[in-house]
N, C-alpha and C positions, 0 to 999 in steps of 0.2 A: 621577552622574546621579540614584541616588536620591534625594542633597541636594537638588537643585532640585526635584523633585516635592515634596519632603517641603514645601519652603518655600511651593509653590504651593500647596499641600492646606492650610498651617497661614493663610496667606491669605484661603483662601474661610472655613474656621472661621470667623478673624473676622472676616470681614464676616456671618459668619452667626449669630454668637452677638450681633451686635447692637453693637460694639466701641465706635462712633458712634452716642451718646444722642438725639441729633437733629442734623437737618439746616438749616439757615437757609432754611426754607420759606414764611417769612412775605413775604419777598422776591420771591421766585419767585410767591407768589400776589396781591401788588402789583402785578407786572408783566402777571401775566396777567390781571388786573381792568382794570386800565389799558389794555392792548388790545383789550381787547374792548368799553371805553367808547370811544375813539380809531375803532374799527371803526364800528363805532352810527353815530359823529357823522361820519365821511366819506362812508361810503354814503348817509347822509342827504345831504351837500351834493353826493354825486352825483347822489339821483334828482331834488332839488330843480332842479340846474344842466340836468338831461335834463328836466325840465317846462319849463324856462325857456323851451326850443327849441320848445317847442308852443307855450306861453302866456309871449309875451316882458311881457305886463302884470305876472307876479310878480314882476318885479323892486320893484314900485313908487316908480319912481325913482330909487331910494336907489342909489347907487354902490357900496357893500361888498353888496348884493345882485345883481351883475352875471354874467353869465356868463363873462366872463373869470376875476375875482375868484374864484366859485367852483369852479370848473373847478380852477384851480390849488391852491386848498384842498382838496378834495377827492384832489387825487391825493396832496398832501403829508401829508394826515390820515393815508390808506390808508399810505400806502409807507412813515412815519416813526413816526408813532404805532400805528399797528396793527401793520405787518411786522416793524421794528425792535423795537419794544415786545416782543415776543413770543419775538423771535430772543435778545434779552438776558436774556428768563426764562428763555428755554429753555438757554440757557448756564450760566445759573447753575446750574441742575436738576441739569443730565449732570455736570456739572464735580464736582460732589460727591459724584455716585452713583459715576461710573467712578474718582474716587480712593478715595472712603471716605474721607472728611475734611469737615470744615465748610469753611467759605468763610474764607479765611485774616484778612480785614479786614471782617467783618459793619459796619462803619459806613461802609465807603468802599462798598460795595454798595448802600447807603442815600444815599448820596452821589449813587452815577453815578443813581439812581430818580431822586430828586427834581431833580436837574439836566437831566437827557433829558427826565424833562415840563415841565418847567420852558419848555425848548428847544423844545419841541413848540407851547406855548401862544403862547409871545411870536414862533413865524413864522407860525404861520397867524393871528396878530392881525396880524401885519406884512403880511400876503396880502392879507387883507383888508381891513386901511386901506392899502394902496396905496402901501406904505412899503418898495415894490423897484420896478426901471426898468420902463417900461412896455412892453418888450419881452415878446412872446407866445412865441414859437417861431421860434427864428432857421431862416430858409430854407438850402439848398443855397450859396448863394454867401456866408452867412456875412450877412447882411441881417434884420434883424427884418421878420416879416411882418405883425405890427401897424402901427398909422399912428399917432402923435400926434397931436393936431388943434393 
């Protein structure tokens, strides 16, 4: 029994003498930059989509300015680029702290970064040009509640 305490206590030592020179922080502060730029830009297409509802002239016309269009941008900015962004820094964070270890592939963590925004930009540009079905919110019987003309 002493054994294992002795290994727990040589343990905390070294996480406590510093054993891990650094941690792959630069990542974590990517992602967390990137969500809170992701955040910005949603809640802007959300207060803009809630003006819309007062003042239907902001749209000026323009079809990627619609309130459908941004309604669905907006939640996908928030929920994918802000929530997800965040949750995948914040993964990488803890994962390194609670082991005491860098990140095992620092390029493939570079990787998943630039691919998830990557993935972020090119749906909410596809939201926005109108390049998914025009299906709003399927009802109860399984029927889109939108109407084609």
């Amino acid at each position: 029994m002493s054994n294992d305490r002795e290994v727990g206590i040589s343990l905390v030592e070294h996480a406590r003498n510093g054993a891990v020179e650094h941690y792959e922080d630069r990542i974590v502060a990517a992602f967390t930059f990137c969500s809170i730029v992701w955040a910005i830009a949603g809640m802007a297409a959300g207060v803009y989509a809630a003006a819309e509802l007062i003042w239907p002239e902001l749209n000026f016309g323009l079809p990627w300015l619609s309130f459908g269009r941004l309604r669905t941008g907006h939640t996908n900015l928030v929920l994918f680029g802000f929530g997800v962004s965040a949750l995948i820094g914040t993964s990488f964070y803890s994962v390194q702290r609670t082991s005491h270890a860098r990140l095992l592939a620092p390029k493939l963590a570079w990787f998943v970064f630039y691919g998830w925004q990557l993935t972020i930009v090119l749906g909410a540009w596809s939201l926005l040009a109108a390049g998914t079905a025009a299906r709003s919110m399927p009802s109860s019987s399984g029927r889109s509640t939108s109407r084609s003309p």
